[in-house]
C-alpha positions as CSV (number, residue, x, y, z in Angstrom):
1,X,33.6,-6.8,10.4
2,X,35.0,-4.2,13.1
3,X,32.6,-3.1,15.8
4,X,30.3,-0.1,14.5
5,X,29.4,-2.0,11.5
6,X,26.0,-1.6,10.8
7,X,26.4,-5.0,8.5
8,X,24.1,-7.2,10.7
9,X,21.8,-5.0,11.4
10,X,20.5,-4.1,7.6
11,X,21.3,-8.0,7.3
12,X,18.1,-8.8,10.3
13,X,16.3,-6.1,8.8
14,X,16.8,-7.3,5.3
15,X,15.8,-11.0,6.2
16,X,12.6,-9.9,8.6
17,X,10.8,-7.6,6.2
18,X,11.0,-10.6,3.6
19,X,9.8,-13.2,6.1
20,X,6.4,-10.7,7.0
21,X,5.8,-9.2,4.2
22,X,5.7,-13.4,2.7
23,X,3.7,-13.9,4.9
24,X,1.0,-11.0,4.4
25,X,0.9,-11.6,0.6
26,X,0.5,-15.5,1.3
27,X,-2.5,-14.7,3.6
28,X,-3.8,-12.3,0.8
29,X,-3.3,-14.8,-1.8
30,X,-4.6,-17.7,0.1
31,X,-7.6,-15.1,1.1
32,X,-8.8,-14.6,-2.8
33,X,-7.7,-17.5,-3.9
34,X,-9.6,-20.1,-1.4
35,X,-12.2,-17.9,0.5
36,X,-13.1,-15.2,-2.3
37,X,-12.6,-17.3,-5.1
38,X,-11.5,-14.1,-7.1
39,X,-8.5,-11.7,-7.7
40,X,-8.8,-8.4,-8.7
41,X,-5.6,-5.7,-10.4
42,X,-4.1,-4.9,-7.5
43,X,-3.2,-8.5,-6.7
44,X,-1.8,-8.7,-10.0
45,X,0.7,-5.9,-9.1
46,X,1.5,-7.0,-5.8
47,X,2.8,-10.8,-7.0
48,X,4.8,-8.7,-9.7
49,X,5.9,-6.2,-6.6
50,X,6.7,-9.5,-4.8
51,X,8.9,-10.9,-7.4
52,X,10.8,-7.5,-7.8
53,X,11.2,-7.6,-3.9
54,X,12.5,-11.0,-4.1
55,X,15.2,-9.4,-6.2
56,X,15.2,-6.8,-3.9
57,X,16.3,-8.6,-0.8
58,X,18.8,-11.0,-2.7
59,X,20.6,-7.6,-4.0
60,X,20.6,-5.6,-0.5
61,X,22.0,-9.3,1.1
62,X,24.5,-9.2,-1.5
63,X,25.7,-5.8,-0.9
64,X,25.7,-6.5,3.2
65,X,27.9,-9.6,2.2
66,X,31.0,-7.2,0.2
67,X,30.8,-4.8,2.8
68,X,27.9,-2.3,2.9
69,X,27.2,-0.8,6.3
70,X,31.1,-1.6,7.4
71,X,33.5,1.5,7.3
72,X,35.7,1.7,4.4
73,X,38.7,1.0,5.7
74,X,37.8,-2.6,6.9
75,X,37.0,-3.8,3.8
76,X,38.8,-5.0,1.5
77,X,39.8,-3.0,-1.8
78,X,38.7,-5.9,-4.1
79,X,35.4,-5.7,-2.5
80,X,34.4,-2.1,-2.3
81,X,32.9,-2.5,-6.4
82,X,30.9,-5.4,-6.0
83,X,29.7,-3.9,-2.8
84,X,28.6,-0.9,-4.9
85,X,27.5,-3.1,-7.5
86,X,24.3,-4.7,-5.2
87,X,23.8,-1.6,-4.0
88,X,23.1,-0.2,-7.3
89,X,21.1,-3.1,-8.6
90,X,19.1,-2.3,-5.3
91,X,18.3,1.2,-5.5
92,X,17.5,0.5,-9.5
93,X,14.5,-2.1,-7.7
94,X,13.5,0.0,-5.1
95,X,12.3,2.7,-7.2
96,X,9.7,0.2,-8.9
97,X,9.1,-1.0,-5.7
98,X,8.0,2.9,-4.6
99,X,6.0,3.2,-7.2
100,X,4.3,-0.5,-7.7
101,X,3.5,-0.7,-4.0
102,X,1.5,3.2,-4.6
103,X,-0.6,1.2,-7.3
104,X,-1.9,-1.0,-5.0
105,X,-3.3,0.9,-2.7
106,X,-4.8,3.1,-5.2
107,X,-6.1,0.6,-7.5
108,X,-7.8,-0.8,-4.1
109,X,-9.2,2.4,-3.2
110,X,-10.4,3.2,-6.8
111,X,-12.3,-0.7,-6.5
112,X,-13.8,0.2,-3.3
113,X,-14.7,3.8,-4.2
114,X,-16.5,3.5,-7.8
115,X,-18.6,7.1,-7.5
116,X,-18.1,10.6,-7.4
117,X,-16.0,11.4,-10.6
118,X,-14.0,13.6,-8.6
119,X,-12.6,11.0,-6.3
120,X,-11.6,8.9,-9.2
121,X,-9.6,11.7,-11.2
122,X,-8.1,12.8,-7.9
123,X,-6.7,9.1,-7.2
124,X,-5.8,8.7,-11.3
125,X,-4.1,12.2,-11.3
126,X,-2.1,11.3,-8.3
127,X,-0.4,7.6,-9.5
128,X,-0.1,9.3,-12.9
129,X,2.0,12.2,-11.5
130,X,3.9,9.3,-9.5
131,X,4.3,6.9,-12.4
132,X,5.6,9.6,-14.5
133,X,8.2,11.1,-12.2
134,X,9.2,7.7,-11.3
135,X,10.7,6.6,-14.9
136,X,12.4,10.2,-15.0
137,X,13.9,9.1,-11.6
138,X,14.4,5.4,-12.7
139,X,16.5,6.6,-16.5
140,X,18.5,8.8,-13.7
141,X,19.3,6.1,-11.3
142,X,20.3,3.3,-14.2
143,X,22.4,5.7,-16.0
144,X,24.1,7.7,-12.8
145,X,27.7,7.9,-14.9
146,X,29.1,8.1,-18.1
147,X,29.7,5.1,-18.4
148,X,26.9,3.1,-16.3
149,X,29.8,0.6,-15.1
150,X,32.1,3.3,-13.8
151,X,29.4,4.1,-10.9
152,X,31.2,1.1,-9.3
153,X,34.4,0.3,-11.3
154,X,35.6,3.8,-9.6
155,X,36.0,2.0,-6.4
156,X,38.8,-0.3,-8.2
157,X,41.9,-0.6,-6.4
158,X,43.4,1.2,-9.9
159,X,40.0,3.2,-11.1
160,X,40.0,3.9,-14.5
161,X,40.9,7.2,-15.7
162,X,38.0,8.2,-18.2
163,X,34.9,8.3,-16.7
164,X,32.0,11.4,-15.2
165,X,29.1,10.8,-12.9
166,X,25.9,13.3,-11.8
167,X,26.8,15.7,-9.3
168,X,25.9,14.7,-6.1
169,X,23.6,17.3,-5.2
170,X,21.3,16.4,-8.4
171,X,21.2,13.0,-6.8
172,X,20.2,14.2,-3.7
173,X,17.3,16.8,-5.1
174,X,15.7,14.1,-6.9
175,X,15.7,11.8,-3.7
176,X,14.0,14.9,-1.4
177,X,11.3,15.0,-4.2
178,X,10.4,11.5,-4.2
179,X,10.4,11.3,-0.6
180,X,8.4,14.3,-0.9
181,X,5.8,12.6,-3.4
182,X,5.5,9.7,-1.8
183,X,4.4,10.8,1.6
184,X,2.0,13.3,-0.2
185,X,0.6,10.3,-2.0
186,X,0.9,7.6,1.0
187,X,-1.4,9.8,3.0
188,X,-4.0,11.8,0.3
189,X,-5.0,8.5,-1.0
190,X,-6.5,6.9,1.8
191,X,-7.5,10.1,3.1
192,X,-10.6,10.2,0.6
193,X,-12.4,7.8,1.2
194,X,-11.6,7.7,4.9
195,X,-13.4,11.4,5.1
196,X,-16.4,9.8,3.6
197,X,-16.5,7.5,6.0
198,X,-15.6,9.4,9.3
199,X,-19.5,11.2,8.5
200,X,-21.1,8.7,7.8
201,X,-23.8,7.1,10.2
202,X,-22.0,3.6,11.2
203,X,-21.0,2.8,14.5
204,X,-18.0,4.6,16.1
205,X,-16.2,1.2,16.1
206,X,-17.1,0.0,12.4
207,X,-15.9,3.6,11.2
208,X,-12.7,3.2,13.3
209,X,-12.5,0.0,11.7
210,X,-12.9,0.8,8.3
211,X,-10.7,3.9,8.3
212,X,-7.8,1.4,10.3
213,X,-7.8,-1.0,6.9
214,X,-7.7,2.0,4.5
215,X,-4.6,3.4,6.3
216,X,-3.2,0.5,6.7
217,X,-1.3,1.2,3.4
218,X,0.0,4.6,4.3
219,X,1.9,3.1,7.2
220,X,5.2,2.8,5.0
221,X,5.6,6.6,4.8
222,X,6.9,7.0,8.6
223,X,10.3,5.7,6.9
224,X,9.9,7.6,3.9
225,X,10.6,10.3,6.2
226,X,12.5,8.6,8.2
227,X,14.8,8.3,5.7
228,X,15.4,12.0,4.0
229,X,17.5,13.3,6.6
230,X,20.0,9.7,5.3
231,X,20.0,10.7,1.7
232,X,22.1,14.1,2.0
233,X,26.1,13.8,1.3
234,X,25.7,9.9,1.6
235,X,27.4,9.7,-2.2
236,X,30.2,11.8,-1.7
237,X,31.0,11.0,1.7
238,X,34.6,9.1,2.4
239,X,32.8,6.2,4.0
240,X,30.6,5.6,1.2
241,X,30.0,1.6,2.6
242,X,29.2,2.6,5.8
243,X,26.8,6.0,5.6
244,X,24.5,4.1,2.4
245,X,23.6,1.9,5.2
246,X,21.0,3.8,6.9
247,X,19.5,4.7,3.6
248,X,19.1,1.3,2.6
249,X,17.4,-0.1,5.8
250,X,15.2,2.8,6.2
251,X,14.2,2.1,2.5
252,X,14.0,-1.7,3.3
253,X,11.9,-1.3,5.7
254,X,9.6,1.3,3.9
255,X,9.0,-1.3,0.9
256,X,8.8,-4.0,3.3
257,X,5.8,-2.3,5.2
258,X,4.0,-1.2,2.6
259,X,4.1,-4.4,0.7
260,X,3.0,-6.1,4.6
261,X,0.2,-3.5,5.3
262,X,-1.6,-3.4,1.9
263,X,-1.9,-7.1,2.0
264,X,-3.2,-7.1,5.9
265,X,-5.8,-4.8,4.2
266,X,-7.6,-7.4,2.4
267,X,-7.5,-10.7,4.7
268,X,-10.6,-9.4,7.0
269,X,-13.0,-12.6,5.4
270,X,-9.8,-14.7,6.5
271,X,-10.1,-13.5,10.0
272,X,-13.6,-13.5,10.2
273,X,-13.3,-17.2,9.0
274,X,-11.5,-18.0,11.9
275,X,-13.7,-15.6,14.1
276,X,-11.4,-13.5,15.0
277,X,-13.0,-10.2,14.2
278,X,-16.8,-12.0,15.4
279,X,-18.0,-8.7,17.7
280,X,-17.6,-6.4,14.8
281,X,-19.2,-8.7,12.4
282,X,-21.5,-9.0,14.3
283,X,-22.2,-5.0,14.2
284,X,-21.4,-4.4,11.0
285,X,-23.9,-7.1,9.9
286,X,-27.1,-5.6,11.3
287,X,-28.6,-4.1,8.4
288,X,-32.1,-4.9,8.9
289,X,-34.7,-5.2,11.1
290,X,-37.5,-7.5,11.1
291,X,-38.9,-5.6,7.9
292,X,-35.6,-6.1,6.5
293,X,-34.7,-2.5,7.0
294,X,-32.0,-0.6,9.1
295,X,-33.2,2.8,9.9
296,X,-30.3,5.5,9.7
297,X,-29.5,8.0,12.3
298,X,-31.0,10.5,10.4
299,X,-34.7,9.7,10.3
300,X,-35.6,13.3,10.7
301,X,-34.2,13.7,7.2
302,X,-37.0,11.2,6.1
303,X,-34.2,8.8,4.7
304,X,-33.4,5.1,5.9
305,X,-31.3,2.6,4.6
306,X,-32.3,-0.8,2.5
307,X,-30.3,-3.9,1.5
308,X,-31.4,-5.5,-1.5
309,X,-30.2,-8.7,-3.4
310,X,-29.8,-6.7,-7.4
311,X,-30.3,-10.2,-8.4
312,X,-34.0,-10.9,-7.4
313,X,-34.8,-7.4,-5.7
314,X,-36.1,-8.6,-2.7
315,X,-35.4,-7.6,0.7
316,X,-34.7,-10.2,3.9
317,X,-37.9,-12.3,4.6
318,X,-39.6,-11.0,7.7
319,X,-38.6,-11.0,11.1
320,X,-35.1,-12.9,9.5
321,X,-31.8,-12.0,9.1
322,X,-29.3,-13.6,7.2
323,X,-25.6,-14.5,8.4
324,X,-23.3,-13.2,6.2
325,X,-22.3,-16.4,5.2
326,X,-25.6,-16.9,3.2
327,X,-25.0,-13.5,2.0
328,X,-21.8,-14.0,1.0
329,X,-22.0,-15.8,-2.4
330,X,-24.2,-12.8,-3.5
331,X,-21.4,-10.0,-2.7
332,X,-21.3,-8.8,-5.5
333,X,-24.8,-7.9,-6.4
334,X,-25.3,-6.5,-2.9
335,X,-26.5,-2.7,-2.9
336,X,-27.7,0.3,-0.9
337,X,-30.7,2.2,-2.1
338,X,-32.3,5.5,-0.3
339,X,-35.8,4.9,0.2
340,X,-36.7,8.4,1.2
341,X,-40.1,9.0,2.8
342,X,-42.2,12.2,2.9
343,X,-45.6,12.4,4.5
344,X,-45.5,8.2,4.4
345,X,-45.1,8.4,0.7
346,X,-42.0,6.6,-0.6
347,X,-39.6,8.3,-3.3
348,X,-38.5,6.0,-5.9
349,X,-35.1,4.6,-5.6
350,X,-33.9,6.9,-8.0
351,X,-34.7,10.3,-7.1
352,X,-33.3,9.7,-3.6
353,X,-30.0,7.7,-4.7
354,X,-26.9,8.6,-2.8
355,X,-23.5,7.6,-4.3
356,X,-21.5,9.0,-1.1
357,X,-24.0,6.4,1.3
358,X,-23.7,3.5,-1.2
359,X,-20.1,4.0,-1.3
360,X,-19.1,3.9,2.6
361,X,-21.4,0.1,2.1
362,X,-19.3,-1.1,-0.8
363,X,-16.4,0.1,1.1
364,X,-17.3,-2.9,4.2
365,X,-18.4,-4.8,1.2
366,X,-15.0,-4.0,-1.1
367,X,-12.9,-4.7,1.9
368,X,-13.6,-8.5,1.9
369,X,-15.2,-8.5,-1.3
């Protein structure tokens, strides 16, 4: 390869992203599988996004290895196909990669955030609108000419003669509107519940905290847009090899992250295992008082805040609190009830029940639940 190639550079970026985002998924594996003792949809879909990524990787390696990111002319003619070939096979997988790695933040977000119907239809109408335009995209990208195989037999050194592809600017529409989707979705999703949260009355650093892991996700869609500006004239250009090559990284690397930062998401009972996150555990953990109560910040409402154990009903013995390793094995029946009080009489549970308080709890609870 000449100098200007940018061959090793998708190569390093290729081979990182793989090595991290291996690494994230094994942590969030290793996290359900040995700490939680439970996996939920959404690790379904990233071991199938995984596998697919493995693909992924081997195709864009592939491509780097016949001469994507070198300039045309310094490759060889016998090459430029297979080249095009990988690259192909690539952009085929990264579409279900775009679309796989939006499922599972929003299955996440629709675990963590069971109330308000609105929230729910908002996040469903949103991966449905996603899903769908991504098969319309997907039948476009696997069938780009007439026939499939002469998207990269045209690069022959003696191309054969009958053959038609989609115009270029099609191509290039369809790439803007992804982009465009994926950014609105990368951002709206986590943007719900993190609203929810930013109001409600935790401490400043718990909130930050909280609204860090749910973003965590929507990371990936710097190179979304990093990447638009790459996808215009990049099929018709002369030096196809060498202009695909920004596309490709940027797009490597926006899978890459995503797959990476959804799976740092869910390791915080890994890292408060190894005490790593021990001052905001320790906030975060103080929800009662000697009465087994944690007054909210908005006692002049009338309204404070009670843990209870569904499972038995009972609240902390007196002047105890438990470590949340005791209170860990019951994490799933754990709840928030309104107890409101007016003129020292107590409102039943019922009358005073506030999905939009429960769910910023089960959010800290759903994060390492």
């Amino acid at each position: 390869m000449s100098n200007g190639s940018r061959g090793p550079q998708a190569l390093a970026v290729s081979i990182f992203l793989y090595i991290i985002s291996f690494i994230a998924i094994g942590l969030r594996f290793f996290t359900h599988c040995f700490i939680l003792k439970r996996f939920f949809a959404e690790d379904y879909v990233s071991a199938a996004a995984f596998i697919i990524w493995t693909g992924y990787t081997v195709s864009a390696i592939l491509s780097i290895e016949y001469g994507v990111g070198s300039h045309v002319v310094d490759v060889s003619p016998e090459n430029r196909p297979k080249a095009i070939y990988y690259r192909y096979i690539a952009s085929i997988l990264y579409i279900f990669l775009s679309c796989l790695t939006k499922w599972i933040v929003g299955l996440f977000l629709l675990r963590i955030c069971p109330h308000r119907r609105w929230r729910q239809i908002t996040i469903w109408t949103l991966l449905s609108i996603v899903t769908i335009f991504d098969i319309i995209f997907e039948a476009f990208a696997i069938a780009p000419c007439h026939p499939i195989e002469y998207d990269w037999t045209r690069y022959n050194p003696n191309p054969p003669s009958d053959g038609t592809c989609n115009p270029t600017t099609f191509a290039t529409a369809t790439t803007y509107t992804a982009a465009f989707l994926n950014v609105i979705v990368d951002w709206v999703l986590p943007i719900l519940p993190a609203t929810l949260v930013w109001k409600a009355q935790l401490p400043q650093r718990e909130k930050v905290s909280i609204i860090v892991l749910l973003c965590l996700g929507s990371i990936a869609s710097v190179a979304t847009i990093v990447r638009i500006p790459y996808a215009r004239g990049y099929l018709d250009n002369p030096d196809y090899l060498f202009t695909t090559a920004d596309l490709g990284i940027w797009g490597s690397v926006e899978i890459g992250v995503a797959l990476t930062a959804s799976s740092l998401a869910t390791i915080k009972p890994l890292l408060k295992q190894l005490r790593l996150f021990s001052t905001l555990t320790s906030q975060s953990e103080r929800l009662g008082s000697d009465n087994g109560t944690r007054p909210s910040n908005n006692m002049s409402s009338g309204k404070q805040t009670t843990v209870t154990n569904q499972e038995d009903g009972v609240p902390a013995p007196h002047g105890r609190r438990e470590s949340w390793r005791n209170r860990w094995p019951r994490r799933g029946s754990m709840d928030i009830e309104l107890v409101g009080k007016n003129e020292g009489a107590y409102k039943t549970p019922e009358r005073s029940y506030d999905p939009d308080i429960e769910m910023v709890a089960e959010i800290d609870v759903g994060l390492h639940a």
